[in-house]
Each structure stands twice: as structure tokens, then as C-alpha cells.
PDB file with one MODEL, atoms N, CA, C and O in Angstrom:
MODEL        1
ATOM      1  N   UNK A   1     -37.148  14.857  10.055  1.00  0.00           N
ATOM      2  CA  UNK A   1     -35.837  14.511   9.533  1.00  0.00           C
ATOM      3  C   UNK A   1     -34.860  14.272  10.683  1.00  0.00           C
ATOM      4  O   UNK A   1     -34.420  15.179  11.389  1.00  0.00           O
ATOM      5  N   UNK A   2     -34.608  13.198  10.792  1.00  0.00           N
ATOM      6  CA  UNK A   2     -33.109  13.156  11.608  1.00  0.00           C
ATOM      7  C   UNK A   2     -31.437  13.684  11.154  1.00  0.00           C
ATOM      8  O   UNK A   2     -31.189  14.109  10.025  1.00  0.00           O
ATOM      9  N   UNK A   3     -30.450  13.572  12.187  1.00  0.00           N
ATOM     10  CA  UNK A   3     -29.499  14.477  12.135  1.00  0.00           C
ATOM     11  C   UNK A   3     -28.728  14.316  10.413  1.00  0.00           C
ATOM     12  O   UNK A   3     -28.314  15.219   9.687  1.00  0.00           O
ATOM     13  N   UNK A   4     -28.761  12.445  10.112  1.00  0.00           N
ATOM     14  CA  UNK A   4     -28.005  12.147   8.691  1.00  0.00           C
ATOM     15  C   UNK A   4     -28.434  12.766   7.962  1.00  0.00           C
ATOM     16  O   UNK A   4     -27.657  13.412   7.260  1.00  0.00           O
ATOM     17  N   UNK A   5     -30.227  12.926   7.691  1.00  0.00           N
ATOM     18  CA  UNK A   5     -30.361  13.325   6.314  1.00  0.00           C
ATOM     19  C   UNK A   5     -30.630  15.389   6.428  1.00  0.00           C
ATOM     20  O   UNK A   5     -30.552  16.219   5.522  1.00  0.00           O
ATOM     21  N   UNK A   6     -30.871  15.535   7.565  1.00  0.00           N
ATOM     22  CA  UNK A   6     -30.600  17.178   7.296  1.00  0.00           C
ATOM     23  C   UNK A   6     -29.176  17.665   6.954  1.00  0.00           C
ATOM     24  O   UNK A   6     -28.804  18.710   6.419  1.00  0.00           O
ATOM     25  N   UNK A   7     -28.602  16.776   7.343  1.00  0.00           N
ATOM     26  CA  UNK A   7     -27.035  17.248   7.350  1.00  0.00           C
ATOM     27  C   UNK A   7     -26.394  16.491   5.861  1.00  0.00           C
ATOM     28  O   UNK A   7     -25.294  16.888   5.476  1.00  0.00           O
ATOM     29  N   UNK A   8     -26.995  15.592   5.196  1.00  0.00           N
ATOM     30  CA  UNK A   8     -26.554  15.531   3.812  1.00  0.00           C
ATOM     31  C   UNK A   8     -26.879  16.156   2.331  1.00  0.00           C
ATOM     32  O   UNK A   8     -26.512  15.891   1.186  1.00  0.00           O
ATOM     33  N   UNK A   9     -27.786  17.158   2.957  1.00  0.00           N
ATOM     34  CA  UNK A   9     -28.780  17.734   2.119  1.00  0.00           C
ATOM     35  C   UNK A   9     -29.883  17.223   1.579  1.00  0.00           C
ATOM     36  O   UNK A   9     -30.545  16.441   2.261  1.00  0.00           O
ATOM     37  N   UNK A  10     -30.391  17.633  -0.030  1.00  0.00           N
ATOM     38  CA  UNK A  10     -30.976  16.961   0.028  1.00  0.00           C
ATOM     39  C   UNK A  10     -31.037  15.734  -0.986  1.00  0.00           C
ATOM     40  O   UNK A  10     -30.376  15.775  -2.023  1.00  0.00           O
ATOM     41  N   UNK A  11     -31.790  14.710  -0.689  1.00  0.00           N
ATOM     42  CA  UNK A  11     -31.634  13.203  -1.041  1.00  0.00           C
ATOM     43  C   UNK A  11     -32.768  12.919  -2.206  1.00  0.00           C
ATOM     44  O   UNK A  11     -33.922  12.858  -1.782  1.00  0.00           O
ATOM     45  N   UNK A  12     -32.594  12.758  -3.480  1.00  0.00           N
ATOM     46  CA  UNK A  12     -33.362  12.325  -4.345  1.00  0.00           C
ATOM     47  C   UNK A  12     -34.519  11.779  -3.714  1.00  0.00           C
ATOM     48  O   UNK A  12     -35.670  12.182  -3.882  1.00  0.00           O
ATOM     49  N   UNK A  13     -34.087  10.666  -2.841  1.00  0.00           N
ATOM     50  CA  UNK A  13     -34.841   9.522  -2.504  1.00  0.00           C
ATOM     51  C   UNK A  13     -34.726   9.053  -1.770  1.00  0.00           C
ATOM     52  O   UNK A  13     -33.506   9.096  -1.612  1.00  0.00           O
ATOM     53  N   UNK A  14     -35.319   8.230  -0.629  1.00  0.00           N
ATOM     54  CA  UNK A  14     -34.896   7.340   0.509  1.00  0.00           C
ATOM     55  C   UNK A  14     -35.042   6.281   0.535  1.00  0.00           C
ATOM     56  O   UNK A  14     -36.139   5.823   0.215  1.00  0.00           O
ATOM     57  N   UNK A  15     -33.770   5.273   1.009  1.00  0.00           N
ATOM     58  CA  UNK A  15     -34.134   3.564   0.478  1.00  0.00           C
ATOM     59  C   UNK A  15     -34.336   3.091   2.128  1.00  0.00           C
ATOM     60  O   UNK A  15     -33.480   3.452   2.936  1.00  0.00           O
ATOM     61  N   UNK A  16     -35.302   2.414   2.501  1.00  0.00           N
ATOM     62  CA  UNK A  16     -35.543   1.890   3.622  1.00  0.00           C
ATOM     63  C   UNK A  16     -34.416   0.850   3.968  1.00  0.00           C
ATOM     64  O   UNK A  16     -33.662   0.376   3.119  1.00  0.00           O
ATOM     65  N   UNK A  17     -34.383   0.529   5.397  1.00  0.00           N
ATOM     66  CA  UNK A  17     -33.878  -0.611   6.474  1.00  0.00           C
ATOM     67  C   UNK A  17     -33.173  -0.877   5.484  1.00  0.00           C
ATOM     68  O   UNK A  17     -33.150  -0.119   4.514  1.00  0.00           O
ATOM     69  N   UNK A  18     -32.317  -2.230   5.544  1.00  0.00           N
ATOM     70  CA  UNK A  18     -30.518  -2.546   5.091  1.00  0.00           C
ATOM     71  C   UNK A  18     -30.571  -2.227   3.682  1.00  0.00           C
ATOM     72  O   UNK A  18     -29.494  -2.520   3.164  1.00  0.00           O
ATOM     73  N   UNK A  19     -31.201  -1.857   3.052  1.00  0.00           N
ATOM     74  CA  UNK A  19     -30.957  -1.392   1.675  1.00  0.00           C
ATOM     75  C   UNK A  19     -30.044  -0.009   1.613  1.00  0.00           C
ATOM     76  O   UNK A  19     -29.278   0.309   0.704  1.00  0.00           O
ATOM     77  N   UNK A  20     -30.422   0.944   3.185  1.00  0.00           N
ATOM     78  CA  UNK A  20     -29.591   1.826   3.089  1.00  0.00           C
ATOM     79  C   UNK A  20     -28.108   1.649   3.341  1.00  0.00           C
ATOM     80  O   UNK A  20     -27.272   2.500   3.037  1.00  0.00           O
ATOM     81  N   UNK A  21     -27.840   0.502   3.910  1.00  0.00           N
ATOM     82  CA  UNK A  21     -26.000   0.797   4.104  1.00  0.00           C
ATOM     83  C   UNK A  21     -25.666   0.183   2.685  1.00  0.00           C
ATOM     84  O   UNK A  21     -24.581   0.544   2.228  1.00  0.00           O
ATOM     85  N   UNK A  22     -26.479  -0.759   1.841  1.00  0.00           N
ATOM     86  CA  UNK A  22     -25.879  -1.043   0.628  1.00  0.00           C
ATOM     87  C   UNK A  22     -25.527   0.395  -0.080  1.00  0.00           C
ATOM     88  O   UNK A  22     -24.390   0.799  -0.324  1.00  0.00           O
ATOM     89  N   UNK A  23     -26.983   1.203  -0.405  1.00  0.00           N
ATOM     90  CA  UNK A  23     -27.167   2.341  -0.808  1.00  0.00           C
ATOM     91  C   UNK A  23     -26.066   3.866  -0.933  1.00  0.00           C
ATOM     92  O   UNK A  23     -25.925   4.828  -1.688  1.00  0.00           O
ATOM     93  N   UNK A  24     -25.360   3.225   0.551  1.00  0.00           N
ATOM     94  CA  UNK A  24     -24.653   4.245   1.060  1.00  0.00           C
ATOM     95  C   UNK A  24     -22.512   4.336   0.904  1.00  0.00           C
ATOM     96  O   UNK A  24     -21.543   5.083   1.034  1.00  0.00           O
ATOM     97  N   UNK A  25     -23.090   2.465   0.419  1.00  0.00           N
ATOM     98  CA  UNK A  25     -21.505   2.415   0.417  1.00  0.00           C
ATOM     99  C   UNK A  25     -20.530   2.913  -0.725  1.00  0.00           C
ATOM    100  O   UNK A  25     -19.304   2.904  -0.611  1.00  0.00           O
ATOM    101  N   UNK A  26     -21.300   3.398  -1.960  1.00  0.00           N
ATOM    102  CA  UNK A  26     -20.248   4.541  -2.930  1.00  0.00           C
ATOM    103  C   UNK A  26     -19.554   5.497  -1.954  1.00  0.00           C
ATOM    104  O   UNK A  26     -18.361   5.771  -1.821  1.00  0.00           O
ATOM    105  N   UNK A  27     -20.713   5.948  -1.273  1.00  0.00           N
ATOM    106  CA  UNK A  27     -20.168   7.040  -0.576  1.00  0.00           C
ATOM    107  C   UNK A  27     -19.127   7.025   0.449  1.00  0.00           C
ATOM    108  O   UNK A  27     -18.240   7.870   0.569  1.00  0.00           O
ATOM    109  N   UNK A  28     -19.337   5.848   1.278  1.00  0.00           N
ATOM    110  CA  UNK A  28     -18.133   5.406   2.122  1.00  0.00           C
ATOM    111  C   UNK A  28     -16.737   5.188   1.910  1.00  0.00           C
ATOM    112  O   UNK A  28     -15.745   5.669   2.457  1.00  0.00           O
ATOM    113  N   UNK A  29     -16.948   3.997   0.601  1.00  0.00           N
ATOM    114  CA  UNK A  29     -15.947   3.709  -0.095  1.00  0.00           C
ATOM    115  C   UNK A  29     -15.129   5.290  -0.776  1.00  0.00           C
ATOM    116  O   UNK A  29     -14.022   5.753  -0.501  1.00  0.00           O
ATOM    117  N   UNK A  30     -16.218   5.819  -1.749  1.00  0.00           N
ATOM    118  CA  UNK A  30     -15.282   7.504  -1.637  1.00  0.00           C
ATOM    119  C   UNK A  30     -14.659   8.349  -0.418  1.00  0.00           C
ATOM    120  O   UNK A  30     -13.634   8.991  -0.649  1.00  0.00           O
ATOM    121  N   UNK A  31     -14.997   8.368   0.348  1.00  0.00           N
ATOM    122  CA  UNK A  31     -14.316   9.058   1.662  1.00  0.00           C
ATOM    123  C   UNK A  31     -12.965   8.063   1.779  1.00  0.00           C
ATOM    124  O   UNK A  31     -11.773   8.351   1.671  1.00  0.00           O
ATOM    125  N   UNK A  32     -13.445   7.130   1.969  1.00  0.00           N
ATOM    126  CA  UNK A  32     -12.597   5.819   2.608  1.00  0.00           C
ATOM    127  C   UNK A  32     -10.873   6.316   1.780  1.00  0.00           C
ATOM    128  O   UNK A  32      -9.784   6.539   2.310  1.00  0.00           O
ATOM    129  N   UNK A  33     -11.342   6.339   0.178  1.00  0.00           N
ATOM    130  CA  UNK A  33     -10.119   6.723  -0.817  1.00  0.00           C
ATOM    131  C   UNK A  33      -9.525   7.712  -0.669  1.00  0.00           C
ATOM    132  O   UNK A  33      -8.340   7.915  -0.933  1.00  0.00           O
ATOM    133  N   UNK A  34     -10.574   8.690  -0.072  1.00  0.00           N
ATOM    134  CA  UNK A  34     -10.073  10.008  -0.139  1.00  0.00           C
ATOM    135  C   UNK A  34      -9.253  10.315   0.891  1.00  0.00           C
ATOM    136  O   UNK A  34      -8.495  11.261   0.680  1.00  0.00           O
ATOM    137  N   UNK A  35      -9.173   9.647   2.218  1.00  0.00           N
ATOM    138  CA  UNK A  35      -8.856   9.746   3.247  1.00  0.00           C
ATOM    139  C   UNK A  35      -7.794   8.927   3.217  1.00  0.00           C
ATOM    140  O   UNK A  35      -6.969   9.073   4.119  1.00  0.00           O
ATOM    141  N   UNK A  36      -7.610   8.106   2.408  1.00  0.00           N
ATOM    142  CA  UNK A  36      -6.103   7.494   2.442  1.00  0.00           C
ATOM    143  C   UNK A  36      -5.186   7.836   1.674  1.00  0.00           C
ATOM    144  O   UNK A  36      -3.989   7.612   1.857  1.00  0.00           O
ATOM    145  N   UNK A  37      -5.937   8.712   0.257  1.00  0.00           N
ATOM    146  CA  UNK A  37      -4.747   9.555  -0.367  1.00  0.00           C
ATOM    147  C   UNK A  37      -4.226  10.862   0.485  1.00  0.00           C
ATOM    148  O   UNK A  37      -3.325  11.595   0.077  1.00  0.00           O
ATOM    149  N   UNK A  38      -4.822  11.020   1.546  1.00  0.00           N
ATOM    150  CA  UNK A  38      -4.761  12.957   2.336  1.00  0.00           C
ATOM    151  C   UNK A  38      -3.406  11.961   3.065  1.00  0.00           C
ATOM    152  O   UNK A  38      -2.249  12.353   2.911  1.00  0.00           O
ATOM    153  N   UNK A  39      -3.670  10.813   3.762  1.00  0.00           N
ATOM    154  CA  UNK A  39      -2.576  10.035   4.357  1.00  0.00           C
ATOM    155  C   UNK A  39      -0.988   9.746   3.764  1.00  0.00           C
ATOM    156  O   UNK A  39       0.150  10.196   3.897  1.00  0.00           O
ATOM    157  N   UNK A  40      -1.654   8.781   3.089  1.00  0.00           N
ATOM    158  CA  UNK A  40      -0.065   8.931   1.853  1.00  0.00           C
ATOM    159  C   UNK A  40       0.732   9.710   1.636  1.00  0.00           C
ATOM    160  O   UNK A  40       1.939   9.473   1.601  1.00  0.00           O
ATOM    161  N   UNK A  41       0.033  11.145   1.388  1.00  0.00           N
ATOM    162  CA  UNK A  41       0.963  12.159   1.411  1.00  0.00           C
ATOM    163  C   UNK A  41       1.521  13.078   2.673  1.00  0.00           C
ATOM    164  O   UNK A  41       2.235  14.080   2.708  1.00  0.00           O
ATOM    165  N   UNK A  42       1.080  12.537   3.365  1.00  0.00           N
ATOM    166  CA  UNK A  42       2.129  12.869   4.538  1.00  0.00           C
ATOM    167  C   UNK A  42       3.272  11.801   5.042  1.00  0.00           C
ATOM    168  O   UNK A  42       4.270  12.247   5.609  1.00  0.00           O
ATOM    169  N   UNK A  43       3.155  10.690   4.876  1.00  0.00           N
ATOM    170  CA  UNK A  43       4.211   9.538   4.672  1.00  0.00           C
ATOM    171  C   UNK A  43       5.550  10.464   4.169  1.00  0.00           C
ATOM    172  O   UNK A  43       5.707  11.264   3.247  1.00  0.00           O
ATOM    173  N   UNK A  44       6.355   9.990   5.152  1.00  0.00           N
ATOM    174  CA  UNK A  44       7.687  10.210   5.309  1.00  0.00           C
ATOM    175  C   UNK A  44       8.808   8.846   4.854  1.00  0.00           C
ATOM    176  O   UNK A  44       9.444   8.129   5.627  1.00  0.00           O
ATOM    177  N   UNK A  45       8.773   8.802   3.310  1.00  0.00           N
ATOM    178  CA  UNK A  45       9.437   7.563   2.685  1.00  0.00           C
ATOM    179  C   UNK A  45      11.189   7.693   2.769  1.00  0.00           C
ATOM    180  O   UNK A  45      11.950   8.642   2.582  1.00  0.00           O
ATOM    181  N   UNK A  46      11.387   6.375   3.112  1.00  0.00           N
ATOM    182  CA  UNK A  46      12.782   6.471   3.351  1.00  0.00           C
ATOM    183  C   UNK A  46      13.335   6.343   1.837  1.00  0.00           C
ATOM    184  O   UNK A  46      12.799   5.776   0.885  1.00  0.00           O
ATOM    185  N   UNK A  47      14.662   7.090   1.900  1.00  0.00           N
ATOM    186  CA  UNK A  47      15.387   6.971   0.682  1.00  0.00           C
ATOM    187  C   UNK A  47      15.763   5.324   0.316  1.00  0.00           C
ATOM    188  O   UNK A  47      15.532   4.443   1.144  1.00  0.00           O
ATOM    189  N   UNK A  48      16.473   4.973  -1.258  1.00  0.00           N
ATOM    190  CA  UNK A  48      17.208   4.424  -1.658  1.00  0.00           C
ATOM    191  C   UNK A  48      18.147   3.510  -0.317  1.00  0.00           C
ATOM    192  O   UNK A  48      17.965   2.396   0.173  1.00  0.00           O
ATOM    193  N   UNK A  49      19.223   4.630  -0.040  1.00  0.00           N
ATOM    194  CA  UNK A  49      20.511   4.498   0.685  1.00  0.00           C
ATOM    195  C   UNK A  49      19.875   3.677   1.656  1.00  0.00           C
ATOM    196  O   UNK A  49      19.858   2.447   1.617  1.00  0.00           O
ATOM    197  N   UNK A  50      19.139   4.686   2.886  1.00  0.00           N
ATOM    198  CA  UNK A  50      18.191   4.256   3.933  1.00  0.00           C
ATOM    199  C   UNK A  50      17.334   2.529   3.536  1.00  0.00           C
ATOM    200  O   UNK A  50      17.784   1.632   4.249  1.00  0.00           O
ATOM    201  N   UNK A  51      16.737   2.282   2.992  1.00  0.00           N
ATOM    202  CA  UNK A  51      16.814   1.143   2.397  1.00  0.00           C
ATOM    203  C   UNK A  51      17.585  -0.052   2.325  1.00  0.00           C
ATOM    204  O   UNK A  51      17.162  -1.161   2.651  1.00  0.00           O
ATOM    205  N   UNK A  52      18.922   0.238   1.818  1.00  0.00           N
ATOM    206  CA  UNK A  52      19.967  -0.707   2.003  1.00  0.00           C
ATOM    207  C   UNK A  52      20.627  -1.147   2.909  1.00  0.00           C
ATOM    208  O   UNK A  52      21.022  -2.262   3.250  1.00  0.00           O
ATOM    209  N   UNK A  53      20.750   0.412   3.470  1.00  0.00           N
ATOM    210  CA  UNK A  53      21.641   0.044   4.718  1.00  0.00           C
ATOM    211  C   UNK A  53      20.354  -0.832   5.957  1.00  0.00           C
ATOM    212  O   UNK A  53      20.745  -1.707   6.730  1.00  0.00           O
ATOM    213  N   UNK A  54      19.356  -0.524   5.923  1.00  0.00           N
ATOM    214  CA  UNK A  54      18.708  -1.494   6.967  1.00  0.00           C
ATOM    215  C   UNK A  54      17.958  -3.017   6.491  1.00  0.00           C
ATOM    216  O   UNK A  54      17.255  -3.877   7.021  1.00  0.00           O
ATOM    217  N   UNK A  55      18.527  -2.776   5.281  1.00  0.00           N
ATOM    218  CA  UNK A  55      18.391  -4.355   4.524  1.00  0.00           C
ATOM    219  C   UNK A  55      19.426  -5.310   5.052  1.00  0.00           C
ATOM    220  O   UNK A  55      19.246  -6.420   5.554  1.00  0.00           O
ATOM    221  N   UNK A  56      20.612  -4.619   4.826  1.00  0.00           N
ATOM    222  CA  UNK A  56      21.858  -5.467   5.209  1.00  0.00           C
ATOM    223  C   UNK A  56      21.947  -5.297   6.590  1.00  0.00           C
ATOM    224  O   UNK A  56      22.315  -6.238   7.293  1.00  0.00           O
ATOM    225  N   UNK A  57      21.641  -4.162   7.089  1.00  0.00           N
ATOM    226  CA  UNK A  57      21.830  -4.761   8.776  1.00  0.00           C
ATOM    227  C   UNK A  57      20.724  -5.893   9.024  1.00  0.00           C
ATOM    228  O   UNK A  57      21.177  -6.920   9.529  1.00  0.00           O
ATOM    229  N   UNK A  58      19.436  -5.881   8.770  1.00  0.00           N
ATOM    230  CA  UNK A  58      18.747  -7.059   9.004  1.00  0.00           C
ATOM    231  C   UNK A  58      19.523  -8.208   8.301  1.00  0.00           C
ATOM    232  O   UNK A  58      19.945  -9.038   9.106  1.00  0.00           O
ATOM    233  N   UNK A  59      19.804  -8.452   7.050  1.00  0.00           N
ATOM    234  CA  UNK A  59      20.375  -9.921   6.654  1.00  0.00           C
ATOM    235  C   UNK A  59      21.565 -10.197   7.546  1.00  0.00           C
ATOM    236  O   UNK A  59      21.830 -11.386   7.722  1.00  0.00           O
ATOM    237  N   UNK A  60      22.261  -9.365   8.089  1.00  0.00           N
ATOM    238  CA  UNK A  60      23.378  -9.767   8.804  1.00  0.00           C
ATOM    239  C   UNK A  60      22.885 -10.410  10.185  1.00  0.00           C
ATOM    240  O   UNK A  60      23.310 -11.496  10.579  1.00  0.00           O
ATOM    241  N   UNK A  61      22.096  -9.762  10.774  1.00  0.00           N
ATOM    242  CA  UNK A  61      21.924 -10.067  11.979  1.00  0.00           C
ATOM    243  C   UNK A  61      20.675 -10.873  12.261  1.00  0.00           C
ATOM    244  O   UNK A  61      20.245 -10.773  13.410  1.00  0.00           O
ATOM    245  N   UNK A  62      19.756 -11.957  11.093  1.00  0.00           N
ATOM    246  CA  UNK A  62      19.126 -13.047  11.112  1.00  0.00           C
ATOM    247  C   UNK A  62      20.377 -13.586  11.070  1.00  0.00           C
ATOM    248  O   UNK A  62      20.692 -14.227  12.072  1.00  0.00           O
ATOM    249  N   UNK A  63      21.498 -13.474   9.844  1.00  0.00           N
ATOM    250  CA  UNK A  63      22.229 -14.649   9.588  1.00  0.00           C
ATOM    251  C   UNK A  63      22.964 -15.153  10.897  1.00  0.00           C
ATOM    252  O   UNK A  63      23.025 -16.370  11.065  1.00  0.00           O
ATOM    253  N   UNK A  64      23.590 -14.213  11.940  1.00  0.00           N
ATOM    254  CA  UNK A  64      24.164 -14.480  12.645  1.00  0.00           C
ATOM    255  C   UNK A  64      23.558 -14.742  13.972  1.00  0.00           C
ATOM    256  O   UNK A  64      24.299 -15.073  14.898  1.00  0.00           O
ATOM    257  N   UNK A  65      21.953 -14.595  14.200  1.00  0.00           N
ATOM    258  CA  UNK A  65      21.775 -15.189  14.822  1.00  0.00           C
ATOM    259  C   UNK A  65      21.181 -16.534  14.869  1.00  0.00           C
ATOM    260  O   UNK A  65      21.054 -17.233  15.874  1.00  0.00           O
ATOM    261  N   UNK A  66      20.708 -16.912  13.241  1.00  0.00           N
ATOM    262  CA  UNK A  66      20.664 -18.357  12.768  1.00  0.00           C
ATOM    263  C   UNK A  66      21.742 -19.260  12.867  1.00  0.00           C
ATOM    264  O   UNK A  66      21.430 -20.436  13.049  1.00  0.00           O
ATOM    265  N   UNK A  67      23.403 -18.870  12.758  1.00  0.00           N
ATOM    266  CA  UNK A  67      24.053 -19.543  12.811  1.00  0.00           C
ATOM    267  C   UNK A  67      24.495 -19.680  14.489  1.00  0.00           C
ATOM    268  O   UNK A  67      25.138 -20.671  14.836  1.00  0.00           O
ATOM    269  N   UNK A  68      24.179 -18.817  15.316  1.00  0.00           N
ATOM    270  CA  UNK A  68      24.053 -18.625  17.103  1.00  0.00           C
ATOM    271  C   UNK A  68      23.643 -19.947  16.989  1.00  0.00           C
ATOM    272  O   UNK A  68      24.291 -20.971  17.204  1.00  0.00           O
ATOM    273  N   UNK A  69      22.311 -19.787  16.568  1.00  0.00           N
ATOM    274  CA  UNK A  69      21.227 -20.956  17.551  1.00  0.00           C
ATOM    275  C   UNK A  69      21.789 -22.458  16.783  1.00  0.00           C
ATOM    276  O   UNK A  69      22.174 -23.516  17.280  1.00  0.00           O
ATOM    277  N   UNK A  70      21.643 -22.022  15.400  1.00  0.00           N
ATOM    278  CA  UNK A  70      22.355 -23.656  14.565  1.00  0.00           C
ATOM    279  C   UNK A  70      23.561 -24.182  15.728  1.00  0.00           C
ATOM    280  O   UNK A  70      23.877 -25.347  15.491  1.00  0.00           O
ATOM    281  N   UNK A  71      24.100 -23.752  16.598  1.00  0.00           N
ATOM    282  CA  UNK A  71      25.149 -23.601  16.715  1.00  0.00           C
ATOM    283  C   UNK A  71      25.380 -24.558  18.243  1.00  0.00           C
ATOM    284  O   UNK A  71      25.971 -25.577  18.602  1.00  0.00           O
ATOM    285  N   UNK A  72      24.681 -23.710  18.707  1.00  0.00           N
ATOM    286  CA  UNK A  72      24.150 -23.783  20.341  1.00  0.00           C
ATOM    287  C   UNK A  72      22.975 -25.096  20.117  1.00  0.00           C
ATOM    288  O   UNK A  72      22.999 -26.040  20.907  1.00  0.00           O
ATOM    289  N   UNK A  73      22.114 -25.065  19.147  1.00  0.00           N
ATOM    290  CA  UNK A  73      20.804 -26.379  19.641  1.00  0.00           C
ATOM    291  C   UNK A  73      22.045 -27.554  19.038  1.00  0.00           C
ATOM    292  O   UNK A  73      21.887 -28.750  19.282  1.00  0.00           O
ATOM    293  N   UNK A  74      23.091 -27.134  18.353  1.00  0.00           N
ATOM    294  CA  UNK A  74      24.266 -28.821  17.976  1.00  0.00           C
ATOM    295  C   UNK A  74      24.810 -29.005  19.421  1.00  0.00           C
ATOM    296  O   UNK A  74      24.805 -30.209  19.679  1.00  0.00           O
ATOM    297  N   UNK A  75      25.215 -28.362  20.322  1.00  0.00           N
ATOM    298  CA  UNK A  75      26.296 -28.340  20.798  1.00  0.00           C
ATOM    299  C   UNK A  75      25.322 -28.925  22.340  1.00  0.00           C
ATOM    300  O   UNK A  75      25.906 -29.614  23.177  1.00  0.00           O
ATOM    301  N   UNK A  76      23.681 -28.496  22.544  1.00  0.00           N
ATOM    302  CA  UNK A  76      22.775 -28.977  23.810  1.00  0.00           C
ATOM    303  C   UNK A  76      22.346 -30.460  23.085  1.00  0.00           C
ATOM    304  O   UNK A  76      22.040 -31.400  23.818  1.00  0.00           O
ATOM    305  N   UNK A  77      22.342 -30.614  21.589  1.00  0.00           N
ATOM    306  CA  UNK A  77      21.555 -32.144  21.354  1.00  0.00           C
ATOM    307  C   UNK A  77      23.053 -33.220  21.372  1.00  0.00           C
ATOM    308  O   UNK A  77      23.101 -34.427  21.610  1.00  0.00           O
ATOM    309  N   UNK A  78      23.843 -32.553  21.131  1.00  0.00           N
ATOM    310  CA  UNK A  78      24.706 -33.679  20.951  1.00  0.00           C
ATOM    311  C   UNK A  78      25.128 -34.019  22.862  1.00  0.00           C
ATOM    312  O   UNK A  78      25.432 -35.143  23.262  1.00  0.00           O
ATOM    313  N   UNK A  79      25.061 -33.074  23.558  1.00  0.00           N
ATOM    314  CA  UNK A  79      25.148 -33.247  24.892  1.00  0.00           C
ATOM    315  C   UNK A  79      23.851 -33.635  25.751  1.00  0.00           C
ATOM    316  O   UNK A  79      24.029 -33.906  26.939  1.00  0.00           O
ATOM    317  N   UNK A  80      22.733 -33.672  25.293  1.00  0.00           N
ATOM    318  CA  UNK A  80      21.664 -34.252  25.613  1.00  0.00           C
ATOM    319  C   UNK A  80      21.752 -35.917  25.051  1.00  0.00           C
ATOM    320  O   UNK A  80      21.164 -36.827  25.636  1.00  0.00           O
ATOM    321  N   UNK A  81      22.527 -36.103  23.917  1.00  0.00           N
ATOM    322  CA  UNK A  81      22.954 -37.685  23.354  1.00  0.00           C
ATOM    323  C   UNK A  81      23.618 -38.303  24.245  1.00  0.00           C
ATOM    324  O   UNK A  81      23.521 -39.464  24.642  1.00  0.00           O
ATOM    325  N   UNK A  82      24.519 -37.204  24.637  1.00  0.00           N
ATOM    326  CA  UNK A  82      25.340 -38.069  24.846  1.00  0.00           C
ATOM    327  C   UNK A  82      25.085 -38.324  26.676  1.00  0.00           C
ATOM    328  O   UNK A  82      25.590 -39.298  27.234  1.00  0.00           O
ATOM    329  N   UNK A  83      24.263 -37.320  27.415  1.00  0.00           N
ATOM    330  CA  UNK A  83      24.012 -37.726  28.633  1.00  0.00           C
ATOM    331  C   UNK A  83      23.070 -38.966  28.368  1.00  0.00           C
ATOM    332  O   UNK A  83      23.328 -39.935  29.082  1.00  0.00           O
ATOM    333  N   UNK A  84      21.829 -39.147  27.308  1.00  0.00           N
ATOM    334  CA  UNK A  84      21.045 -40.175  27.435  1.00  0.00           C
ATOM    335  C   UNK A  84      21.556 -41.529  27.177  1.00  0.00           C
ATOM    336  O   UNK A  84      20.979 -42.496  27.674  1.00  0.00           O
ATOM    337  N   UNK A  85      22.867 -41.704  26.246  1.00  0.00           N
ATOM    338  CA  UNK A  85      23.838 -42.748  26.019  1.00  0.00           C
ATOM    339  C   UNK A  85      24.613 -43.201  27.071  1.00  0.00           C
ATOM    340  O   UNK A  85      24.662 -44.404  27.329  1.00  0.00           O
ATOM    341  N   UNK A  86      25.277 -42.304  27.762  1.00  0.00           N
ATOM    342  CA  UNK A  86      25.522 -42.398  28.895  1.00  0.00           C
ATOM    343  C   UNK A  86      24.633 -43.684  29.847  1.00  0.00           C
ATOM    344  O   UNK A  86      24.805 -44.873  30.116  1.00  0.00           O
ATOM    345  N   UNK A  87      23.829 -42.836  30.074  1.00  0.00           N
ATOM    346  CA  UNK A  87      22.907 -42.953  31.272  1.00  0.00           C
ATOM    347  C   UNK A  87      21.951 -44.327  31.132  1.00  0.00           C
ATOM    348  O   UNK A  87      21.322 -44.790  32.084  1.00  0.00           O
ATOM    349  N   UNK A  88      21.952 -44.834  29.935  1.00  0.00           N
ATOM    350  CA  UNK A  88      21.765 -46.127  29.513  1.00  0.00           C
ATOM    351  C   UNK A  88      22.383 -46.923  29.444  1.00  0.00           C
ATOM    352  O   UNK A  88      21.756 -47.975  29.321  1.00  0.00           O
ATOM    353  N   UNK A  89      23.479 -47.034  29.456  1.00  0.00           N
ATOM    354  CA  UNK A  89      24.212 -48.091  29.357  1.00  0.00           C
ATOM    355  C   UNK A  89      25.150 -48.394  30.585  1.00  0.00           C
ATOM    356  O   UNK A  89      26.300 -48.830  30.651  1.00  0.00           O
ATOM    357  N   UNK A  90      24.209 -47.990  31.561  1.00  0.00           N
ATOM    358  CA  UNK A  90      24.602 -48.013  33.197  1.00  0.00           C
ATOM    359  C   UNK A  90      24.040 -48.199  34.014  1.00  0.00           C
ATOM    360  O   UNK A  90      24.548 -48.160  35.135  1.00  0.00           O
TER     361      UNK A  90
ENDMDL
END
């Protein structure tokens, strides 16, 4: 017996080569669940309030830096126009 199956007790039955990881994956998949509900509950969820307030600080501060750049790429294309207008007709 090797270390898996002394240490799982004992096994109805043994399914040979890749039949065993099919064989095996209830069992994985159960740990897998179990180990993410032990997780979850240590999750430290932010309130309501907490929520809002870093909702609106994010919408504020995309908006204002969308209207930055809206702002700044008008102010380099229209001066990139107007150097290439320039610079053509000379």
C-alpha cells in the first residue's frame, strides 16, 4: 500500500491509471466547498455606509479625471492642428 491509500482508509475498491482522478473528483470537489465556506467566514464585509462612500469617491474621481484628459487631448489636438496647418501652408 502506498502513503494515499493507507492514509484514506479503507477503499471499497481500486480504479486503475486516469480513471482514478475521475474517481476521485467528488472528493476534491467536497474539500474544494468545504474550504471555501471555512474562508467566507472569515471575510471581513464592508458595511452599507462603507460602500457608498467609496462608490462616490470612485465616480467622482473617474469623472474628473475623464474630464482632465477630455480636456487636455482637446487642447494638444487642436495645437497639434494647428502646428500641422501652420507648417503647411509655408
Amino acid at each position: 500500500m502506498n502513503k494515499e491509500e493507507a492514509g484514506s482508509g479503507s477503499a471499497p475498491f481500486s480504479v486503475p491509471g486516469p480513471l482514478s482522478k475521475i474517481a476521485e473528483y467528488p472528493r476534491r470537489l467536497r474539500a474544494f466547498l468545504h474550504d471555501v465556506r471555512v474562508e467566507m467566514k472569515q471575510v471581513n464585509w464592508p458595511s452599507r455606509s462603507e460602500v457608498w462612500s467609496t462608490t462616490i469617491v470612485v465616480t467622482l474621481t473617474v469623472t474628473f479625471f475623464g474630464l482632465y484628459f477630455f480636456v487636455t487631448d482637446s487642447v494638444f489636438g487642436r495645437a497639434a492642428n494647428w502646428v500641422l496647418h501652420y507648417f503647411s501652408n509655408h
